[in-house]
N, CA, C and O atoms as a GROMACS GRO file, in nm:
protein
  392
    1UNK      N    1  -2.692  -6.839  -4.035
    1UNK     CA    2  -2.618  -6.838  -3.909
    1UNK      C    3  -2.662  -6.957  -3.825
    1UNK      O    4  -2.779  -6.992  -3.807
    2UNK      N    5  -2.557  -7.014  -3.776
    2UNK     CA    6  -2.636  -7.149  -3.701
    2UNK      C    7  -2.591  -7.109  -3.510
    2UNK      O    8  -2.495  -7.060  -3.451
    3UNK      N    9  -2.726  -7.164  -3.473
    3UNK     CA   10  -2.689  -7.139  -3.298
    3UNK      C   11  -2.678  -7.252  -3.224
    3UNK      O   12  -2.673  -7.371  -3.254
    4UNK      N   13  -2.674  -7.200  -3.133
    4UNK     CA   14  -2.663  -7.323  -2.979
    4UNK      C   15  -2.766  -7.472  -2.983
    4UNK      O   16  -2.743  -7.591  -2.963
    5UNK      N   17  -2.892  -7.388  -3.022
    5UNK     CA   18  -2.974  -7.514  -3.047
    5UNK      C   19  -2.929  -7.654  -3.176
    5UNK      O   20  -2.942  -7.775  -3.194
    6UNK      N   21  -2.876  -7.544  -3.232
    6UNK     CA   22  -2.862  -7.607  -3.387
    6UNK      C   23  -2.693  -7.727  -3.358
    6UNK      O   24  -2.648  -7.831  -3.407
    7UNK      N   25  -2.659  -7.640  -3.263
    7UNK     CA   26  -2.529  -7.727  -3.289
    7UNK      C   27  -2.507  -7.871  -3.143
    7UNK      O   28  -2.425  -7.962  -3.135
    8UNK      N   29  -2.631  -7.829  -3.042
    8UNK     CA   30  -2.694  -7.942  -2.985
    8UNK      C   31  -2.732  -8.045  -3.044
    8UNK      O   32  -2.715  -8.162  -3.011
    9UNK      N   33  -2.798  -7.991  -3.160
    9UNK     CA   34  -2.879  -8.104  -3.230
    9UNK      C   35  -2.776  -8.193  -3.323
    9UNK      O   36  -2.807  -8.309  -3.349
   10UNK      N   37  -2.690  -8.155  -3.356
   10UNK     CA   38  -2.588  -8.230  -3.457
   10UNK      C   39  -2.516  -8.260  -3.388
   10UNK      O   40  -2.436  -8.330  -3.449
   11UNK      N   41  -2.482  -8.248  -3.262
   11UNK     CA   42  -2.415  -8.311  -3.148
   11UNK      C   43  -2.468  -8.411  -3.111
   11UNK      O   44  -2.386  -8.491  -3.065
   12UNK      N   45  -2.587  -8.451  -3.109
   12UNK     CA   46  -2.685  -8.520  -3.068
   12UNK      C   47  -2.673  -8.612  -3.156
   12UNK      O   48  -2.653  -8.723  -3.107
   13UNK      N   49  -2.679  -8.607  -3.284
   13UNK     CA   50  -2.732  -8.676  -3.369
   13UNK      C   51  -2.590  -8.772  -3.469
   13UNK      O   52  -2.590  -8.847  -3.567
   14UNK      N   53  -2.469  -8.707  -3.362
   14UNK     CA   54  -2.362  -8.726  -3.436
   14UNK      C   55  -2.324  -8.832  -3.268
   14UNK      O   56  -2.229  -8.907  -3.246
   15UNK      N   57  -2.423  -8.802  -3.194
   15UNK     CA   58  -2.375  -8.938  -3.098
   15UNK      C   59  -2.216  -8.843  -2.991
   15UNK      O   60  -2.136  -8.907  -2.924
   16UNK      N   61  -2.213  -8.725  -3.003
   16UNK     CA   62  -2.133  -8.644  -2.874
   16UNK      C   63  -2.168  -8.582  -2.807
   16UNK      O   64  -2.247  -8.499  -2.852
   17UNK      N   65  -2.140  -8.574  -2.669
   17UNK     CA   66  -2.142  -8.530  -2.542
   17UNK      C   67  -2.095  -8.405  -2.528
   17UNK      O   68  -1.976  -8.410  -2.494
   18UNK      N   69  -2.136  -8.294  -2.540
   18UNK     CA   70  -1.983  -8.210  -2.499
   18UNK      C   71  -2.086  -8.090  -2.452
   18UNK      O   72  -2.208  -8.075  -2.460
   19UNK      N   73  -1.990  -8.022  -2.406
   19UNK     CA   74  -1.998  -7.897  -2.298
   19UNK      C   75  -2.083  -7.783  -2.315
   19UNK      O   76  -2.112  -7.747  -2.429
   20UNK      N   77  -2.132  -7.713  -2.201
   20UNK     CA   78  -2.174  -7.568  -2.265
   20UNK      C   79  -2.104  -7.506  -2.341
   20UNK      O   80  -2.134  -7.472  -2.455
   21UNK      N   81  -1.995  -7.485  -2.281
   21UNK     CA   82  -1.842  -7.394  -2.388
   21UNK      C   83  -1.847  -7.470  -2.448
   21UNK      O   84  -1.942  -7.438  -2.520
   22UNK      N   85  -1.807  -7.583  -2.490
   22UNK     CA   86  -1.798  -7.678  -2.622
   22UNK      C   87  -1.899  -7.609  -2.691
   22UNK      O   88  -1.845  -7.533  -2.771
   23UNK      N   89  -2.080  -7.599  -2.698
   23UNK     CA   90  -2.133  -7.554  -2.746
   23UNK      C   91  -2.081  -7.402  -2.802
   23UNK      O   92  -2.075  -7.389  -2.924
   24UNK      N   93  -2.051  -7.310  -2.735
   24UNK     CA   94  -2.062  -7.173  -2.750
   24UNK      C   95  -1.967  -7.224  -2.874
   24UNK      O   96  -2.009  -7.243  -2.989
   25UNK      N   97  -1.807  -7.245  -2.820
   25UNK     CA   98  -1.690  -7.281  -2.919
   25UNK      C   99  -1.751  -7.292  -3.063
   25UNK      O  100  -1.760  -7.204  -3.148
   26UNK      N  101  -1.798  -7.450  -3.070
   26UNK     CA  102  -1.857  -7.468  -3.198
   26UNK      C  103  -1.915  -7.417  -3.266
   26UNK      O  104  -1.892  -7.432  -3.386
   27UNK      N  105  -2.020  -7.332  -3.219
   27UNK     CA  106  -2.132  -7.249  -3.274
   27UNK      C  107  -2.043  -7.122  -3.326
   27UNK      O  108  -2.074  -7.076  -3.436
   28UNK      N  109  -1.940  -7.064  -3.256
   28UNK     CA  110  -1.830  -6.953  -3.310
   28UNK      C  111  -1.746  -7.014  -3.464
   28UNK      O  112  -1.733  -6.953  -3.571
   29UNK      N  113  -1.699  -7.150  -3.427
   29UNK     CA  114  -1.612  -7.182  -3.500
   29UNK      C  115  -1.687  -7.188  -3.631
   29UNK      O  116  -1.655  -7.126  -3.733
   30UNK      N  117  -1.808  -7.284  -3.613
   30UNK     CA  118  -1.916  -7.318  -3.746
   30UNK      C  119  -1.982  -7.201  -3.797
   30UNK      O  120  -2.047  -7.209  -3.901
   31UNK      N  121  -1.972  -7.087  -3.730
   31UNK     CA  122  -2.004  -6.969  -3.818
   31UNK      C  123  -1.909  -6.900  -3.891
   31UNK      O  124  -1.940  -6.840  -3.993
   32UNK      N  125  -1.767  -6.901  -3.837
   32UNK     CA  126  -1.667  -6.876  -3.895
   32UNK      C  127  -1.637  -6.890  -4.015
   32UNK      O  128  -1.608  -6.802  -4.096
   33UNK      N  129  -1.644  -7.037  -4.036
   33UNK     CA  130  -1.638  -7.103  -4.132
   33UNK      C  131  -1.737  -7.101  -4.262
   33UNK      O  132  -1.712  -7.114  -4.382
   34UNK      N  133  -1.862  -7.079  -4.187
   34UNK     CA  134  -1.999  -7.035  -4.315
   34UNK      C  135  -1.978  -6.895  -4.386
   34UNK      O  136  -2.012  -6.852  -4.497
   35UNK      N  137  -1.882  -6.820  -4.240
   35UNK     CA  138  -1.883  -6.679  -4.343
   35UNK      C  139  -1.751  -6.686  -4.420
   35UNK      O  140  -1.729  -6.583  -4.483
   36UNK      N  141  -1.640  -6.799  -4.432
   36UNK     CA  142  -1.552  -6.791  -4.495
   36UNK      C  143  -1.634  -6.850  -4.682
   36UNK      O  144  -1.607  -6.787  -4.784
   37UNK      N  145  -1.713  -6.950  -4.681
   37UNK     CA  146  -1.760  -6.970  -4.778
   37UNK      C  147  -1.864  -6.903  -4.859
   37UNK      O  148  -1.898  -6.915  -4.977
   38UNK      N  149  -1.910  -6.812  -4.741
   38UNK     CA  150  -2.014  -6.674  -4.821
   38UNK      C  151  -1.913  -6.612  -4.900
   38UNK      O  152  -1.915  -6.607  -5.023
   39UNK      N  153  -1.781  -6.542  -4.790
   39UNK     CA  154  -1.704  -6.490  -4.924
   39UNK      C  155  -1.616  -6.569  -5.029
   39UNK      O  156  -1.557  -6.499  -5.112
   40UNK      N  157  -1.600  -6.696  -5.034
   40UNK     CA  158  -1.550  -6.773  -5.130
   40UNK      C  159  -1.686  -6.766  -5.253
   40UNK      O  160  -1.659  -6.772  -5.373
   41UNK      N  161  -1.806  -6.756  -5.212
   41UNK     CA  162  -1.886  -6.785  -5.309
   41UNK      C  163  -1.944  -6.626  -5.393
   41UNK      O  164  -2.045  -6.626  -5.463
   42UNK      N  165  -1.835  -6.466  -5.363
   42UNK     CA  166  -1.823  -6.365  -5.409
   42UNK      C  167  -1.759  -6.410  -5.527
   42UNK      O  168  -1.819  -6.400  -5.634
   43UNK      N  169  -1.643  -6.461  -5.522
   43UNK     CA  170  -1.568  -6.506  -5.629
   43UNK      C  171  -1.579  -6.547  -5.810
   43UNK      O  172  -1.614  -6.660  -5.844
   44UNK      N  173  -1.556  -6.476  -5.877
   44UNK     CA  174  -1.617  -6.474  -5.997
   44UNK      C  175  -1.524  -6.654  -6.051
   44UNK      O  176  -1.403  -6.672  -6.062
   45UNK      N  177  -1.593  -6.716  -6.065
   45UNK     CA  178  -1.523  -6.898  -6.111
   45UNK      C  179  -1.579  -6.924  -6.244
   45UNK      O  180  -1.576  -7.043  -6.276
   46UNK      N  181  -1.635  -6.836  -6.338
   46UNK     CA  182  -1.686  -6.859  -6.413
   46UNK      C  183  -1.602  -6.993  -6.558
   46UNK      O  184  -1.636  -7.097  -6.615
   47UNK      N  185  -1.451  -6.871  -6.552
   47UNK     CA  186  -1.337  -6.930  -6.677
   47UNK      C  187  -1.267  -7.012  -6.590
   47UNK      O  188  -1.156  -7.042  -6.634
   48UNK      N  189  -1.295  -7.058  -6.480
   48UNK     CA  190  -1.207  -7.134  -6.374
   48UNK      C  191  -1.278  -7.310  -6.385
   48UNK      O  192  -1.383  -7.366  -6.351
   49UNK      N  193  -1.171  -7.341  -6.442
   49UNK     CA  194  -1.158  -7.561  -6.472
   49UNK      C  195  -1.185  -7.579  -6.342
   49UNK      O  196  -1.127  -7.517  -6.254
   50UNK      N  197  -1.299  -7.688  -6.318
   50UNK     CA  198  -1.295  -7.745  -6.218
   50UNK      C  199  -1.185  -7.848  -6.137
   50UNK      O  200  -1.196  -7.893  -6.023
   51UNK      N  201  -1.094  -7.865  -6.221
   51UNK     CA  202  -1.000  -7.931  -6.209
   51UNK      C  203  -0.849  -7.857  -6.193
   51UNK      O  204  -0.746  -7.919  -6.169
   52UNK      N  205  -0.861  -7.691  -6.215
   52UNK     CA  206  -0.757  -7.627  -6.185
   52UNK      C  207  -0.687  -7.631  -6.022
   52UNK      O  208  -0.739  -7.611  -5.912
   53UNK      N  209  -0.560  -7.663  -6.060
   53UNK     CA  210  -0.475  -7.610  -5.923
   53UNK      C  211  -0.411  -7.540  -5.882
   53UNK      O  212  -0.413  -7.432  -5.940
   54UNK      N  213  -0.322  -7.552  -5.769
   54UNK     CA  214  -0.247  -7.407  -5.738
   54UNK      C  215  -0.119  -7.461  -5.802
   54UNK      O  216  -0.052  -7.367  -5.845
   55UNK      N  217  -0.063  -7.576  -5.823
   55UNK     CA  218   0.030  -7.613  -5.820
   55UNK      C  219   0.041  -7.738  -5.916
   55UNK      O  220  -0.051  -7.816  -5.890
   56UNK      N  221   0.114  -7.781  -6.009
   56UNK     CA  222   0.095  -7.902  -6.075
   56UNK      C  223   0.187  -8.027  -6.050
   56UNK      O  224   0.310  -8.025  -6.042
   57UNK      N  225   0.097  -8.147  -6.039
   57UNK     CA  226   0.076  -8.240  -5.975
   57UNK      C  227   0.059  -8.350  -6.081
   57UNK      O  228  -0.022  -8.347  -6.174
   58UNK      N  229   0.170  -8.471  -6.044
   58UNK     CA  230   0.156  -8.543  -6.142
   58UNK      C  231   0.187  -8.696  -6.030
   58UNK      O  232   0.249  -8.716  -5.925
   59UNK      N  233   0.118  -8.766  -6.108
   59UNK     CA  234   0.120  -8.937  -6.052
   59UNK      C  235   0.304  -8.997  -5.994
   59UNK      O  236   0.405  -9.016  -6.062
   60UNK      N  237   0.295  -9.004  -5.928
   60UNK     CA  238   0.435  -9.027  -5.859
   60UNK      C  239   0.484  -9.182  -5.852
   60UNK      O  240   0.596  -9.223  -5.822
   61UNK      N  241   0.363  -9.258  -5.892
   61UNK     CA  242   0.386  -9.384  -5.789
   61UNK      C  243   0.429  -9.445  -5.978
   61UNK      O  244   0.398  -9.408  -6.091
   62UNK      N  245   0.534  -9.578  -5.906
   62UNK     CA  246   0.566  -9.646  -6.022
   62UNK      C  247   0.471  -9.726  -6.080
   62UNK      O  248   0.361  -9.751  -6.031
   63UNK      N  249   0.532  -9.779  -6.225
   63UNK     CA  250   0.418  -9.847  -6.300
   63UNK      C  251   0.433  -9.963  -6.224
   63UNK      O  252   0.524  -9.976  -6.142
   64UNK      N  253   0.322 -10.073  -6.252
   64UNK     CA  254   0.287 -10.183  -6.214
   64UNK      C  255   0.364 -10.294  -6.267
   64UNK      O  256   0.376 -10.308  -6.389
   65UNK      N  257   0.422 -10.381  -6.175
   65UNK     CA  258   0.527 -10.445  -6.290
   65UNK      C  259   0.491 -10.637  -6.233
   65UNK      O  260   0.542 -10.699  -6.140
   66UNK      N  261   0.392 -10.681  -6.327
   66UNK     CA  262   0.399 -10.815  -6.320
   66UNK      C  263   0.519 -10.944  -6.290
   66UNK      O  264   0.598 -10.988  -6.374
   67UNK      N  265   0.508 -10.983  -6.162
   67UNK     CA  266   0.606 -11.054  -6.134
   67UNK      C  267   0.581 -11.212  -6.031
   67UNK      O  268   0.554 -11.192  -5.913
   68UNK      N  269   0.590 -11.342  -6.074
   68UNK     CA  270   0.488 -11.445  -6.044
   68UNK      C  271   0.598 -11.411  -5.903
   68UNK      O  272   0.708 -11.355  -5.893
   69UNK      N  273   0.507 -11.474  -5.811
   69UNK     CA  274   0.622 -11.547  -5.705
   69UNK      C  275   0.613 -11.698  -5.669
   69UNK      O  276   0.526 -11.780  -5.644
   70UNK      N  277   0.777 -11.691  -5.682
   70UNK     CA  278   0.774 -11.842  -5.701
   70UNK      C  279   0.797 -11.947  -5.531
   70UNK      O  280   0.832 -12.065  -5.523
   71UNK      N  281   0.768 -11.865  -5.433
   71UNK     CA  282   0.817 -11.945  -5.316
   71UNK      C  283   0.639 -11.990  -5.276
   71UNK      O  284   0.605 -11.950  -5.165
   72UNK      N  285   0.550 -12.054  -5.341
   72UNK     CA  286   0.403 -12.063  -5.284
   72UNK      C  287   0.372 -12.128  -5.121
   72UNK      O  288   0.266 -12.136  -5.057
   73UNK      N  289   0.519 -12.168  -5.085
   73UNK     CA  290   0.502 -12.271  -4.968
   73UNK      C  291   0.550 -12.091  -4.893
   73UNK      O  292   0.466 -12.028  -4.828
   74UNK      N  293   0.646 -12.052  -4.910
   74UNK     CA  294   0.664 -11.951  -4.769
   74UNK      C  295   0.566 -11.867  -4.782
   74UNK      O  296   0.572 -11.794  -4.683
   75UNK      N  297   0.447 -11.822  -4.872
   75UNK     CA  298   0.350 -11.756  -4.865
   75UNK      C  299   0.312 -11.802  -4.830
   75UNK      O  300   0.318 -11.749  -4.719
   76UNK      N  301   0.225 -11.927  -4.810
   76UNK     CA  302   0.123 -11.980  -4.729
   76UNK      C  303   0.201 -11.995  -4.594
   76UNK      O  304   0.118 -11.994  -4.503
   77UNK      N  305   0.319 -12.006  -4.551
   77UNK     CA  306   0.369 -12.035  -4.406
   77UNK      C  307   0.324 -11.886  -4.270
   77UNK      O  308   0.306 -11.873  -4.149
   78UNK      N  309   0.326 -11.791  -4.421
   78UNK     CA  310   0.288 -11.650  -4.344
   78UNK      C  311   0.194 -11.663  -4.328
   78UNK      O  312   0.163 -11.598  -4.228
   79UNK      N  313   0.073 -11.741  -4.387
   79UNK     CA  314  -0.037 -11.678  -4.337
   79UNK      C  315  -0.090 -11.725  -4.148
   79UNK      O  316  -0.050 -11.825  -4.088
   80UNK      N  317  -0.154 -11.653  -4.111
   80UNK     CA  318  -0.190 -11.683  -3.955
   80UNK      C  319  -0.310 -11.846  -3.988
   80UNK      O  320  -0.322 -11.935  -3.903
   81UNK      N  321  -0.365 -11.848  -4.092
   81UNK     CA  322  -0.420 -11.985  -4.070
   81UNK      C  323  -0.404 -12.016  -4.243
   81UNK      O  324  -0.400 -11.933  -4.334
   82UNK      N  325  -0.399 -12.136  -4.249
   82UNK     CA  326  -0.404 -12.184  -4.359
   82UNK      C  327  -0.488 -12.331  -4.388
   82UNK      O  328  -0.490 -12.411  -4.294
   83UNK      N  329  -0.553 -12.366  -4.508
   83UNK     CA  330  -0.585 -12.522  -4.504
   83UNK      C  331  -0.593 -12.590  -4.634
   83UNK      O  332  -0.666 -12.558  -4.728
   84UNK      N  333  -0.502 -12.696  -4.630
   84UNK     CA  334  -0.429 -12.750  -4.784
   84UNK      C  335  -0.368 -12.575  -4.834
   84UNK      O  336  -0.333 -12.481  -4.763
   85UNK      N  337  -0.377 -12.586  -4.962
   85UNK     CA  338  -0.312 -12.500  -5.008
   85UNK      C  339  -0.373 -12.346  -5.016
   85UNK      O  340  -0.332 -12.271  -5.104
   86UNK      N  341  -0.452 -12.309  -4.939
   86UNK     CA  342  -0.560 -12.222  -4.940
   86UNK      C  343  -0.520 -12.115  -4.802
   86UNK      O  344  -0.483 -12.177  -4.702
   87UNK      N  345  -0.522 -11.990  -4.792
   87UNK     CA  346  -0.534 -11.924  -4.670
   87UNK      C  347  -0.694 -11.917  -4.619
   87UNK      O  348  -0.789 -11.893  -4.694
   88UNK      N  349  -0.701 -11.942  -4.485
   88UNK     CA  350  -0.818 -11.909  -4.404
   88UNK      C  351  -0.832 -11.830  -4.360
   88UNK      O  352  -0.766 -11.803  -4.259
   89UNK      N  353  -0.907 -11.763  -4.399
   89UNK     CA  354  -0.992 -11.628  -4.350
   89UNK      C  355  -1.154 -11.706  -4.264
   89UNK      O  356  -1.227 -11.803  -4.284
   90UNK      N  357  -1.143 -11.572  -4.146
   90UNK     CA  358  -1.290 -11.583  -4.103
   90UNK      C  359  -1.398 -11.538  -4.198
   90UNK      O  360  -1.406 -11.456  -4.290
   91UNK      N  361  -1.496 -11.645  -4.126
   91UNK     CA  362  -1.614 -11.590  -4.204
   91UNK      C  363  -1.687 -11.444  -4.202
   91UNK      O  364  -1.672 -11.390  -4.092
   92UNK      N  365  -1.752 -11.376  -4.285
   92UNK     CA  366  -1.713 -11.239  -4.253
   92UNK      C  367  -1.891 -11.252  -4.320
   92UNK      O  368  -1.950 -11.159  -4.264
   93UNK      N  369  -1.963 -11.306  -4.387
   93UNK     CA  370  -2.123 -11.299  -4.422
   93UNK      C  371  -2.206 -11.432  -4.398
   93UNK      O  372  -2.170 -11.538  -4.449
   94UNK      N  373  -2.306 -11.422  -4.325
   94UNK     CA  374  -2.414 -11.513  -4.335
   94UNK      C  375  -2.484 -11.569  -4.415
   94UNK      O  376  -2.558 -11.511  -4.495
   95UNK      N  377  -2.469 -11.703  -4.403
   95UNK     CA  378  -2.534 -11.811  -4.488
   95UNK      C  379  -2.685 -11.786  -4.504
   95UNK      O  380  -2.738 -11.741  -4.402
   96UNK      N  381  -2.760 -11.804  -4.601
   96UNK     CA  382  -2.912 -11.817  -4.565
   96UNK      C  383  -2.891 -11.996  -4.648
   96UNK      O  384  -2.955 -12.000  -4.754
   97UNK      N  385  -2.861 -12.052  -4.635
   97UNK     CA  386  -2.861 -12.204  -4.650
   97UNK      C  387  -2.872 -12.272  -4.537
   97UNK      O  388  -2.876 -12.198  -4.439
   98UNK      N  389  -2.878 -12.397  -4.512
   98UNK     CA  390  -2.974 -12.462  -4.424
   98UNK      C  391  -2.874 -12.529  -4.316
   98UNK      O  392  -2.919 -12.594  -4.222
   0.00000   0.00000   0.00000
């Protein structure tokens, strides 16, 4: 069972501010929820695939279909910076060179 103190502290530690009632709330809701998984964990899962669903589910998205593009000048016109034939990106890691 988790309490008031307990849910200060992960408030705390999760960097939020919130209320006495905020506290009480949470501490109701987060027990709620622990006793929904006490009784999920009654559940006999023994012959049960970890991979079973309720419903079957299959890959939707189309195959991948190789295709050059041939306009290389209006791709580079999109980009927000470019130099010679190259897009510019900011620098995003530090050098340890001199």
């Amino acid at each position: 069972m988790i309490d008031r103190e307990q849910v200060k502290k992960v408030a705390n530690l999760a960097r939020l501010d919130i209320t006495p009632e905020e506290e009480e709330q949470f501490t109701t809701q987060l027990n709620s929820i622990l006793d929904y998984f006490d009784q999920l964990s009654e559940l006999d899962t023994d012959n049960v695939l970890p991979t079973t669903r309720a419903i079957e589910t299959s890959n939707i998205t189309r195959p991948d279909q190789l295709q050059p593009f041939t306009d290389r000048q209006a791709l580079l016109d999109s980009a927000p910076e470019q130099e010679g034939d190259y897009f510019r990106v900011p620098k995003i890691m530090a050098s340890n060179e001199g």
